[in-house]
C-alpha atoms as one frame of an Amber mdcrd trajectory, in Angstrom:
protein
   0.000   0.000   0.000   1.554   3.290  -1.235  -0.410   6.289   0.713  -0.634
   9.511  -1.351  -2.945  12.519  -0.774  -4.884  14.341  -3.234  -6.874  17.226
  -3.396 -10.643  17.189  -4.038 -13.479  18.995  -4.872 -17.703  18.447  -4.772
 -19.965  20.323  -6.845 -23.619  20.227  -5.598 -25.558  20.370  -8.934 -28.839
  20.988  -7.181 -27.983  24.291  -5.747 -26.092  25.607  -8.892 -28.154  28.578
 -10.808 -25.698  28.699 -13.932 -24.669  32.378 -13.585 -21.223  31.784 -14.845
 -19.333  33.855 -12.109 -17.261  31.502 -11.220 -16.139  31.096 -15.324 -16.211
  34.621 -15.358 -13.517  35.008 -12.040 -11.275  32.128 -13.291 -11.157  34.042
 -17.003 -10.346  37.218 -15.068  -7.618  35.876 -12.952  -5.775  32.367 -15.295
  -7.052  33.502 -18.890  -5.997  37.118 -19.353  -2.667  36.575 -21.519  -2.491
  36.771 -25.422  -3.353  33.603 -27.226  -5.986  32.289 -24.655  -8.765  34.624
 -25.782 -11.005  31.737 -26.379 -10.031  29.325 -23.555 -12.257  29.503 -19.963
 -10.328  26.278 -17.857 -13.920  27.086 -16.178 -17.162  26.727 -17.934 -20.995
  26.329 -17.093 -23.188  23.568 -19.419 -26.873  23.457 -19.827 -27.641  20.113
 -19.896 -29.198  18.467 -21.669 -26.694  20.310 -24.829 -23.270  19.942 -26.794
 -21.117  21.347 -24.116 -17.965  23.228 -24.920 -16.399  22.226 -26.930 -19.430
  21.506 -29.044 -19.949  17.469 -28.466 -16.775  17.218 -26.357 -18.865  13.898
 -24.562 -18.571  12.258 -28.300 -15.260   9.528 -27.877 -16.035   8.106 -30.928
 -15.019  11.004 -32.440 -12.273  12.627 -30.262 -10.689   9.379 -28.866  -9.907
  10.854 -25.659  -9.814   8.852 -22.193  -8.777   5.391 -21.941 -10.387   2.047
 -22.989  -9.399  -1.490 -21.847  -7.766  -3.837 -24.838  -8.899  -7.666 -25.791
  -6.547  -8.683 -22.627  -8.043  -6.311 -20.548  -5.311  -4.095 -19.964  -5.592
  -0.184 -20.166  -4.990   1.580 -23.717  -5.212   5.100 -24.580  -8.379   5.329
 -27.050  -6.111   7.905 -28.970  -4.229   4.471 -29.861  -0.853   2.964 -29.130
   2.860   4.224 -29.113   3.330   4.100 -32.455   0.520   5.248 -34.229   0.448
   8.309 -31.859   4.154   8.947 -32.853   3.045   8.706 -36.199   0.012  11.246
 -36.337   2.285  13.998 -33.697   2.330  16.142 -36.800  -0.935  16.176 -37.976
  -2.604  15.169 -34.457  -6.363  13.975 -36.198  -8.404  13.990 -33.278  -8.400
  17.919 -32.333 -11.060  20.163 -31.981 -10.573  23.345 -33.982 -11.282  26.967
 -33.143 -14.944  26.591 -34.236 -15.568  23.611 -32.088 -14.663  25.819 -28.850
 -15.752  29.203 -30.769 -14.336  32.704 -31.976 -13.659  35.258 -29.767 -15.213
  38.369 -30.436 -14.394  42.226 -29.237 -16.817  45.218 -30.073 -15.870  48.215
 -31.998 -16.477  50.648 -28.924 -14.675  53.729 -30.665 -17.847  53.482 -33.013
 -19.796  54.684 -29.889 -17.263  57.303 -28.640 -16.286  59.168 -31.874 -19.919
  58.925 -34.033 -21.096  62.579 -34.888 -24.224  63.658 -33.304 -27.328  62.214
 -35.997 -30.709  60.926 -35.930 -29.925  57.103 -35.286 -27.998  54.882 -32.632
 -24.209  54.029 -33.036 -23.708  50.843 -33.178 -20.603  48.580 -31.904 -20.459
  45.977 -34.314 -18.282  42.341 -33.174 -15.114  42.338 -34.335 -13.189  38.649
 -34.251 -10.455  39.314 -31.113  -7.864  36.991 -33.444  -8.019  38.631 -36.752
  -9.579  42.029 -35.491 -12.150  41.864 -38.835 -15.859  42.473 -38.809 -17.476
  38.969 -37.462 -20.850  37.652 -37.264 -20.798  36.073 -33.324 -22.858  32.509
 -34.461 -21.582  30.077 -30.949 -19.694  30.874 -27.804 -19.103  29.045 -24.769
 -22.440  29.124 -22.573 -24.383  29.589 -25.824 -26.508  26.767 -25.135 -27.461
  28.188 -21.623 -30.837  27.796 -20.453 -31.890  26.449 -23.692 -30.435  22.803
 -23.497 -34.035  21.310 -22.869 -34.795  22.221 -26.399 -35.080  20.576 -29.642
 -32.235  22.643 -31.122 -29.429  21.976 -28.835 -30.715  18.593 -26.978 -31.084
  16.423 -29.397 -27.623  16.625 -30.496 -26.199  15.806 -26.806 -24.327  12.613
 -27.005 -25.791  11.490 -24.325 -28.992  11.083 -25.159 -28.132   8.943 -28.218
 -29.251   5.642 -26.238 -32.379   7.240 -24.665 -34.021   9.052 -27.493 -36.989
   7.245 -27.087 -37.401   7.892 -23.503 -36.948  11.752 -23.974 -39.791  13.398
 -25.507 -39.306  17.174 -26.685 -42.363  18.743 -25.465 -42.475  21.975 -23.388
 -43.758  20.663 -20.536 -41.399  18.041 -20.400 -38.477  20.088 -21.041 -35.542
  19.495 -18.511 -32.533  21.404 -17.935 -29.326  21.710 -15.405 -26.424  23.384
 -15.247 -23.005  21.488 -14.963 -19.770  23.812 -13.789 -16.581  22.128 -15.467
 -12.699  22.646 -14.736 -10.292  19.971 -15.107 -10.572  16.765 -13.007  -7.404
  16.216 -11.954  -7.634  12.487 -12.552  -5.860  10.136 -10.411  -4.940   8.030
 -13.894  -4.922  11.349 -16.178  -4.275  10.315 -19.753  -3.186  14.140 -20.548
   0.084  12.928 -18.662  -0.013   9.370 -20.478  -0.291  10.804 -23.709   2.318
  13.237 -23.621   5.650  13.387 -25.485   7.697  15.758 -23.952   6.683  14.540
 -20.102   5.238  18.441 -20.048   1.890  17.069 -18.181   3.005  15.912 -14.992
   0.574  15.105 -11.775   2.058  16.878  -8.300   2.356  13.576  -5.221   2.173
  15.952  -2.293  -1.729  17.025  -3.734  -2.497  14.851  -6.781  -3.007  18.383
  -8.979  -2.093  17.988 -12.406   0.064  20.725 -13.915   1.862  21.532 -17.583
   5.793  22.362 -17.276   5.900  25.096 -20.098   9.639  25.188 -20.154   8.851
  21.408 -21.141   6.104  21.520 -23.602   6.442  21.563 -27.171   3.204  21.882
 -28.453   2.657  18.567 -29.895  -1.071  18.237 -28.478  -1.490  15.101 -27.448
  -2.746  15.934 -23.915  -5.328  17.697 -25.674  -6.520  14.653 -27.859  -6.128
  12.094 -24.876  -8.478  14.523 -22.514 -11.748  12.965 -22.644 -13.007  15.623
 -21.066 -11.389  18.860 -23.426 -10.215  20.551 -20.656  -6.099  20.807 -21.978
  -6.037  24.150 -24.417  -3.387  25.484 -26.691  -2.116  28.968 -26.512  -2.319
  29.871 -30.227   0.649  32.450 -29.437   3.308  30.301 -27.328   1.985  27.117
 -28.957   2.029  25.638 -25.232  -1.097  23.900 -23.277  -2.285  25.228 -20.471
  -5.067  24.496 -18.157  -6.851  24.476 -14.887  -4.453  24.573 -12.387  -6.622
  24.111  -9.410  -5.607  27.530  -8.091  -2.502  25.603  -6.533  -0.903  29.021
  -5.337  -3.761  29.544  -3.509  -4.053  25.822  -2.274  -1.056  25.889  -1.099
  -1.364  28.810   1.560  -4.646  27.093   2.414  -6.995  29.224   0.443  -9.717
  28.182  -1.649  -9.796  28.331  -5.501 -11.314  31.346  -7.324 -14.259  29.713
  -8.823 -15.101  27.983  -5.058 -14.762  31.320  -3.161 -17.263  33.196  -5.898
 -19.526  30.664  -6.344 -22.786  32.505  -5.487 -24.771  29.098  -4.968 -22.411
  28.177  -2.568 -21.973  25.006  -4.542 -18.167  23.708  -4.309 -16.608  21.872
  -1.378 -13.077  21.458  -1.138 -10.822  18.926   0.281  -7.908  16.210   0.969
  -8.852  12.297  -0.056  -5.756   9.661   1.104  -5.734   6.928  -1.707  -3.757
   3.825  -2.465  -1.608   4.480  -5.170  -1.286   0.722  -5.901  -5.490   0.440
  -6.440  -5.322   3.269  -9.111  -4.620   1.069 -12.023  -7.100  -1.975 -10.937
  -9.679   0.496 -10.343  -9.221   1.770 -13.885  -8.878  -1.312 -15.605 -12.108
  -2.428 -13.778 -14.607  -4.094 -16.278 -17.652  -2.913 -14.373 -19.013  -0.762
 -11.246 -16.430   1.608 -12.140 -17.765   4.028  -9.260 -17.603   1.700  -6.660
 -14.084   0.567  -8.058 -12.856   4.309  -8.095 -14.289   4.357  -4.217 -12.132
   1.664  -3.487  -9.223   3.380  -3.863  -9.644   5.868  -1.106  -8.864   4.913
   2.410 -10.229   5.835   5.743  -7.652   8.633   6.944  -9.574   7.197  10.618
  -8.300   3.865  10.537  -4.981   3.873  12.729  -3.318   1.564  10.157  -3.939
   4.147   7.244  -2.567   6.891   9.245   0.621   4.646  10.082   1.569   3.802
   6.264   0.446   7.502   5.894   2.751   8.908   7.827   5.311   6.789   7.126
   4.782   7.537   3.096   5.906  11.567   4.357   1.946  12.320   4.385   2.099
  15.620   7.271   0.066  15.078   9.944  -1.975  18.370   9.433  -2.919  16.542
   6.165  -4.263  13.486   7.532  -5.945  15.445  10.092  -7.255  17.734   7.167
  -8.510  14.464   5.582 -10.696  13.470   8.588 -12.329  16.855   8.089 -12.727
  16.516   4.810 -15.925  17.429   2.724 -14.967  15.385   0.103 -14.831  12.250
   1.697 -17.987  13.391   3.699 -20.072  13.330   0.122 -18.309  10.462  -1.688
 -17.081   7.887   1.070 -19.161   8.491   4.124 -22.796   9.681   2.905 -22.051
   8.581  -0.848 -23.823  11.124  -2.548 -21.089  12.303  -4.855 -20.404  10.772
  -8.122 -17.768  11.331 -10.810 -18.289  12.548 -14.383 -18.284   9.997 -16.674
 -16.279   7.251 -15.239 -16.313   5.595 -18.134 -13.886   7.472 -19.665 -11.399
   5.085 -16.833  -9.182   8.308 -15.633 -10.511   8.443 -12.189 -11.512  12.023
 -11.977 -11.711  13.781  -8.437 -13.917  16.493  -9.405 -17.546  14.967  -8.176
 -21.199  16.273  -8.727 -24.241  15.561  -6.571 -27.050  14.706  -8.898 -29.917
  17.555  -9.259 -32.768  16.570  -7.306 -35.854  17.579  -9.485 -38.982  18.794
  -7.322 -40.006  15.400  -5.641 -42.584  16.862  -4.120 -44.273  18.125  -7.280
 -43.856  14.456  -8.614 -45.597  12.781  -4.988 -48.082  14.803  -5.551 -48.686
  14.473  -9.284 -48.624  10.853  -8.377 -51.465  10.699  -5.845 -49.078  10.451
  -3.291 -48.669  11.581   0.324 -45.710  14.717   0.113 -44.584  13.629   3.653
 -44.368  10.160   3.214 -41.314   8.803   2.629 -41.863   5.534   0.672 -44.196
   7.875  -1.281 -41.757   9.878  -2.053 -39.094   7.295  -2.930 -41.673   6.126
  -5.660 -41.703   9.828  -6.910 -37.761   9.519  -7.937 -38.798   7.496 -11.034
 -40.993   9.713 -12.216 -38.865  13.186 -11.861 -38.264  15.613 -14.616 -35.193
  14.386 -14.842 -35.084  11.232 -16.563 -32.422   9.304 -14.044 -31.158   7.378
 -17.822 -29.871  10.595 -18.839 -28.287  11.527 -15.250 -26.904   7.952 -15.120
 -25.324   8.784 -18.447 -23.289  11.824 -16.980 -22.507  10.619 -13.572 -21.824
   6.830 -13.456 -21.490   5.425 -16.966 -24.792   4.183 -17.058 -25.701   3.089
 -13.558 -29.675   3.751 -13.022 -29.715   2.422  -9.512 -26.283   4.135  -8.225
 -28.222   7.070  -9.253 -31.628   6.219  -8.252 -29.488   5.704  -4.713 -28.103
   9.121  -4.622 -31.267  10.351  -4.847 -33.401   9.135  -2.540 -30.693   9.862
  -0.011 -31.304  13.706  -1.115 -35.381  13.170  -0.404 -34.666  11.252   2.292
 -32.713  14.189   3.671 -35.212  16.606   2.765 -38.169  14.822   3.923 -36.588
  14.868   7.405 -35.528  17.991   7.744 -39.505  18.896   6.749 -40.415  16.769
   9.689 -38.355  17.776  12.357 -39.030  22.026  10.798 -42.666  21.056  11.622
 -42.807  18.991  14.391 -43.597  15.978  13.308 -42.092  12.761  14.090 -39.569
  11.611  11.309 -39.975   8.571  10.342 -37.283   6.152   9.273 -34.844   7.087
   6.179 -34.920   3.749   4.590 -31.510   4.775   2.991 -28.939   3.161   5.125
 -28.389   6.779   7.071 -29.300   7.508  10.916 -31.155  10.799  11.352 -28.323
  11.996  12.909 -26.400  11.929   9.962 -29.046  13.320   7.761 -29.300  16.228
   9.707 -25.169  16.204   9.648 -25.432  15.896   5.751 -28.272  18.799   5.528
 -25.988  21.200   7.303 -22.509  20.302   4.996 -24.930  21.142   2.029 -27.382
  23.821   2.801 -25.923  25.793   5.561 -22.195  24.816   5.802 -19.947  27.972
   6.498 -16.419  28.844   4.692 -14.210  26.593   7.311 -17.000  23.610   6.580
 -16.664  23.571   2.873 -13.008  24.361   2.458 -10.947  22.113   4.317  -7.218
  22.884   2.485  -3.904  22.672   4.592  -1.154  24.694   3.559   2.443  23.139
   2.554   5.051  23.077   4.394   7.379  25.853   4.474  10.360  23.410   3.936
   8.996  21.464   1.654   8.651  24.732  -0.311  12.387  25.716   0.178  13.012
  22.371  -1.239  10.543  22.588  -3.705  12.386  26.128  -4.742  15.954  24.823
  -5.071  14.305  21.816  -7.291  12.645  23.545  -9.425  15.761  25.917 -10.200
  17.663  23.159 -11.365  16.823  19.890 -13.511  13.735  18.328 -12.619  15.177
  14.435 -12.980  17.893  15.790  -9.623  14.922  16.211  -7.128  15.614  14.895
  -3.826  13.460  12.082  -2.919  12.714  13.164   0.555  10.554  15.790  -1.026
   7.424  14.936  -2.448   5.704  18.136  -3.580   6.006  17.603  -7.740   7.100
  14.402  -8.223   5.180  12.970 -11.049   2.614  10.129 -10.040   2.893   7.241
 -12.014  -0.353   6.518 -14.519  -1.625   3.708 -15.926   0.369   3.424 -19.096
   3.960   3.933 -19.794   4.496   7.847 -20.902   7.226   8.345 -23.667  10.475
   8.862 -22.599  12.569  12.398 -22.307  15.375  13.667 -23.699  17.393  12.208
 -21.551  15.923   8.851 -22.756  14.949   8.074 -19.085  11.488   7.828 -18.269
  10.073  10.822 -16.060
């Protein structure tokens, strides 16, 4: 057992209103620089829709994520070795500038310096790459609040195997709103897939970072991403991506998009896995959420915290890790799940399923509101079809969903009883009313210090870290372990050097 530590976050889905300030604050503070113009490493979907990049959910057509061969071992889906070596100049599998979209200026001075007339200046787009006149036709959140409809839904991927269960009728429309930044996969194929060992994946947090002194452009990471979130700066001719706000992170302060979130949505915190389960849990044939879970250990068993702390894990960390939202939602009240597990790269960015209005389905139903098995008969019938939730959140999984979400009106139908009076009655979901009441407060009324549970690093491992980082990466000592690269899945190509990273 091999003991590392990695930084986590939750998104609660049913409490996020789509307003884009937290894409807005990450563009302000990551994606200011020349040559990013169209990139947000943070983005808000209306689901059902094409996402940005348009379709990015379609594998069949980008080849990103992983896929298990005839043996059963783990393959890049954007192919072996060789053929990858092959295609490095004329990568095939890349989205181009119209698949994320063109960004677009205005042409203010029309306003300032028209002459005094009859009719209204007008500041017409002008394209913020070539600076010409441009007709703005797509755009990252362009699908926003209109995903339920039969423009943009029916070309969501993931409704492909459900299209008979989803009928396009106003008042069945459904619609959500999914946040996005890179997962941070514990098996990222971004670092796999890379030729230049740019990509690399931190041990002392599990954040995955791009060494541009390193990278040379070749694309690959962006290919292997299933989920799109690796961009090129069209100036540089580097990738770049989320970097989980790891300046921040590291002097125990929460990322930009978490601390702006108006909905209060994001929960951050430290997960202890086994670093020998990552590659069985990937290669797992089925139940990939329960494999994924199976990697994370108890940071309150005393054996864990032995091998922990013998692995170099600090003790604030481990301590941070009992504390720790994140394994509050995915390991303790199992509410979390990640997105789209099927793509086999372990993400560690989870999302509580939206909870449609149950009581509105009782109801419609002929049921009573306050009972609970009444209401656990209202899940199936939700707004929501739980196929097309099951498709985002657990490759597929009805039940693990179906789960999830009678946890959430179990939780709610409590809290109602004990707001007015009335004796609860039993959950029926595997959870003591104690620790519904526990889970209502980490998602509806948890303060800053609740929801943000992020120890700092160590001042000297930073010193270290420094005089590493000044010299050659492959001379790190190995009693520090702040940006070692974690090994994936899959042998990455070999440096320079011709020694692996």
């Amino acid at each position: 057992m091999r003991i590392r530590a990695q930084m986590a976050m939750v998104m609660n889905l049913d409490k996020c209103i789509g307003c884009s300030t937290c894409s807005v604050t990450c563009k302000q503070t990551w994606t200011n620089r020349d040559g990013v113009e169209y990139v947000w490493f943070n983005n808000v979907e209306t689901k059902p829709g094409v996402g940005y990049p348009i379709q990015w959910e379609q594998q069949l057509r980008w080849r990103g994520g992983w896929k298990l061969d005839r043996s059963g071992r783990l393959r890049l889906r954007a192919g072996r070795k060789l053929w990858r070596l092959a295609t490095i100049f004329a990568n095939p599998n890349l989205p181009v500038l119209d698949d994320y979209y063109e960004p677009a200026t205005y042409d203010y001075d029309a306003l300032v310096s028209a002459p005094a007339g009859n009719q209204m200046p007008v500041a017409r787009p002008l394209s913020a790459i070539t600076g010409q006149p441009m007709k703005i036709t797509w755009g990252p959140n362009w699908d926003d609040d209109l995903g339920g409809s039969q423009l943009y839904a029916r070309t969501d991927p993931n409704l492909a195997a459900m299209t008979q269960k989803v009928k396009f009728s106003l008042e069945q429309t459904f619609m959500f709103h999914l946040p996005r930044i890179c997962e941070h996969c514990l098996n990222p194929a971004c670092v796999a897939a890379c030729p230049s060992a740019a990509m690399y994946k931190r041990e002392n947090d599990g954040i995955v970072l791009v060494d541009q002194n390193k990278c040379r452009g070749w694309r690959m990471c962006i290919s292997a991403c299933p989920y799109k979130k690796v961009y090129l700066n069209r100036l540089t001719s580097t990738a770049e991506k989320c970097t989980f706000c790891f300046p921040r992170i590291e002097e125990g302060t929460a990322t930009v998009c978490s601390e702006t979130c108006v909905g209060r949505i994001r929960y951050i915190g430290v997960m202890l896995y086994d670093l020998d389960k990552v590659e069985q849990a990937a290669a797992a044939k089925d139940n990939l959420v329960e494999a994924q879970r199976g990697c994370f250990l108890n940071p309150f068993d005393p054996a864990v915290v032995a091998q922990a702390e013998a692995d170099g894990i600090p003790s604030d960390w481990i301590e941070a890790a009992r504390q720790s939202p994140v394994w509050a939602l995915v390991m303790k009240y199992q509410v979390a799940l990640p997105l789209h597990p099927e793509y086999r790269t372990l993400p560690m960015v989870w999302y509580i399923p939206p909870l449609s209005p149950i009581l509105e389905a009782t109801t419609a139903l002929g049921g009573d509101s306050a009972s609970a098995d009444d209401i656990f008969h209202g899940i199936t019938q939700l707004r929501i079809p739980l196929e097309y939730l099951a498709q985002v959140l657990t490759g597929g999984d009805v039940d693990l969903v179906a789960g999830v979400l009678m946890k959430l009106a179990a939780m709610r139908s409590h809290m109602r009883a004990v707001t007015t009076g009335v004796d609860p009655e039993a959950s029926g979901v595997g959870l003591e009313a104690s620790e519904l009441e526990a889970m209502y407060r980490l998602l509806a009324i948890a303060k800053i210090p609740d929801r943000f549970v992020i120890p700092k690093r160590h001042k000297e491992e930073g010193a270290a870290l420094a005089a590493w980082e000044s010299g050659c990466v492959l001379d790190a000592p190995t009693t520090v372990r702040m940006a070692g690269p974690v090994p994936v899945a899959a042998p990455q190509f070999a440096n320079r050097s011709g020694r692996r990273p």
